[in-house]
C-alpha positions in Angstrom: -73.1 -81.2 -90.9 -73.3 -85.0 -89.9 -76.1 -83.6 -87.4 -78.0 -81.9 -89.5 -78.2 -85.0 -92.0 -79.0 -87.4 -89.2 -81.5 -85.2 -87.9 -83.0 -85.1 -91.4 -82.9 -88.8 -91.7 -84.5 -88.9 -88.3 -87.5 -86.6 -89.8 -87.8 -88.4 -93.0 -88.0 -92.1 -91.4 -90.3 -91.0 -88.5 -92.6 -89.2 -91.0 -92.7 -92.3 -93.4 -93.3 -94.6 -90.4 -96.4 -92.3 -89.6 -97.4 -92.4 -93.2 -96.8 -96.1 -93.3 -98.8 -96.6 -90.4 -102.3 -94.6 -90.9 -102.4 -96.1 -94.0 -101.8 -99.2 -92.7 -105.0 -98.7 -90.2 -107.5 -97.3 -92.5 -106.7 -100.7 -95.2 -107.2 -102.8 -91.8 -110.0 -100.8 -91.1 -111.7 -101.6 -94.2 -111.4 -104.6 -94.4 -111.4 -105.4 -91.3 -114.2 -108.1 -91.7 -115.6 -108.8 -88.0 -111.7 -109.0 -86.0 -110.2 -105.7 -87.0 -106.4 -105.9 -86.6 -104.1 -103.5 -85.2 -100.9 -102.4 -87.2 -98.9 -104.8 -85.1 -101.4 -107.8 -85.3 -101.4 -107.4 -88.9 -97.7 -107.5 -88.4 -97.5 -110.7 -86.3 -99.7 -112.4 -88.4 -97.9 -111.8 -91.5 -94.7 -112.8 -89.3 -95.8 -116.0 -88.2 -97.6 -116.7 -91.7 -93.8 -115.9 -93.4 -92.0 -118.4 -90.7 -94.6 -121.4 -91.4 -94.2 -122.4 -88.1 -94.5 -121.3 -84.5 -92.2 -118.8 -83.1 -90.7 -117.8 -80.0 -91.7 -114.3 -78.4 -88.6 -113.7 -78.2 -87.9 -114.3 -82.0 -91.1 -112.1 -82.6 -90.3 -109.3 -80.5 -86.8 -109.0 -82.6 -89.4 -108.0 -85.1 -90.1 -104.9 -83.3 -88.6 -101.6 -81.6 -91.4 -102.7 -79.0 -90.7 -103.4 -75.2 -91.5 -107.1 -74.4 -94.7 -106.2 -72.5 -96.0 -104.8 -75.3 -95.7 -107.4 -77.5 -97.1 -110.1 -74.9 -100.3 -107.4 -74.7 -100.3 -107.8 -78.8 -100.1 -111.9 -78.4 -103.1 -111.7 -75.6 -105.5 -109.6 -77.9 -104.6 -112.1 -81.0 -105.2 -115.1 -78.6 -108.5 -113.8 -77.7 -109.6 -113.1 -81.2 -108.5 -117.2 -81.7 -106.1 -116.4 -84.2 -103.0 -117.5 -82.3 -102.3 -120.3 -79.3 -99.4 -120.2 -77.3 -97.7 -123.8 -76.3 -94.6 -124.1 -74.1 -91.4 -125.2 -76.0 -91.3 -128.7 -75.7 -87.2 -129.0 -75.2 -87.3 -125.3 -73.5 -89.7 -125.6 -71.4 -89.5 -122.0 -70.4 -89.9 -121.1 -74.1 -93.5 -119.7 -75.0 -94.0 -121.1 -79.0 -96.9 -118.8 -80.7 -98.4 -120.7 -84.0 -101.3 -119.6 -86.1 -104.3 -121.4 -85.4 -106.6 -122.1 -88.6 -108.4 -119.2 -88.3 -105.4 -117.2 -87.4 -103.7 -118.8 -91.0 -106.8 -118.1 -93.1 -106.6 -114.2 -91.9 -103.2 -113.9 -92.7 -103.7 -115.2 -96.0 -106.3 -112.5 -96.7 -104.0 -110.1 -95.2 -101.5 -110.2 -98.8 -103.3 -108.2 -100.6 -103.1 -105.7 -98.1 -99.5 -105.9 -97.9 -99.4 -105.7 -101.7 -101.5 -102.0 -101.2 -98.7 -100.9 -98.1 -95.8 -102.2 -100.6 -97.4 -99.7 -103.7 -98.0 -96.9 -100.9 -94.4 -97.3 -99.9 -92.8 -97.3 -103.1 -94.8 -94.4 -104.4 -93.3 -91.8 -106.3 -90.0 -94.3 -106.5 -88.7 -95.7 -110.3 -87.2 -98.9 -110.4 -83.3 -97.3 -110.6 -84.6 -95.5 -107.4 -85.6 -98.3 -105.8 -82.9 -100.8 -106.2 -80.4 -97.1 -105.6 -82.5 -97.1 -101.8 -82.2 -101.0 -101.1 -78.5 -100.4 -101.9 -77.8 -97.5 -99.6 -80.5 -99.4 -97.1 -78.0 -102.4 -96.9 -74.4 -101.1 -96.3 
């Protein structure tokens, strides 16, 4: 029995990630101005945007069920768009410290309402008592 719900957890969360995801590329797609973002740019963005200051790669990367490399490969392609710098830690030297740059700041800030959109997609079909019954159950 206890593999035949986990397996159906498994199912249900990969599908919604899928969901989650497409819709996540056609909103960045149409709006995606003259950068277009990736799902996980978009998601770096909004992390650094939410932390107000620069973060470790390390601190990013606990973001993510990504390897290392890929993450570093997601920094490159944001600091060649200019919307990120990287600076080493000034007490850690071995530390890379990623910060928004202004441009990088200004996209995220348009990015909200995007996040607002994936929020409404996610929550679809959910009433409030449903809600706060999942963020219960999501947090034991």
């Amino acid at each position: 029995m206890n593999n035949n719900l986990n397996q159906r957890l498994d199912e249900a969360l990969l599908a919604k990630w899928a969901a989650r995801r497409e819709f996540l590329i056609q909103l960045l797609k149409k709006n995606a101005g003259d950068k277009p973002l990736t799902p996980e740019q978009f998601t770096i963005l909004d992390i650094l945007k939410q932390a107000g200051h620069g973060l470790a790669v390390k601190n990013i990367a606990d973001h993510f069920d990504l390897p290392h490399a890929n993450i570093t490969r997601t920094l490159d392609r944001l600091e060649q768009k200019g919307l990120v710098r990287r600076n080493r830690d000034k007490i850690d030297g071995r530390q890379v410290i990623i910060r928004l740059t202004l441009e990088g700041s200004k996209s995220a800030g348009q990015l909200k309402n995007l996040k607002q959109s994936l929020y409404e997609f996610l929550w679809d079909g959910l009433d409030d008592r449903d809600k706060a019954r999942l963020l219960e159950l999501l947090s034991k």
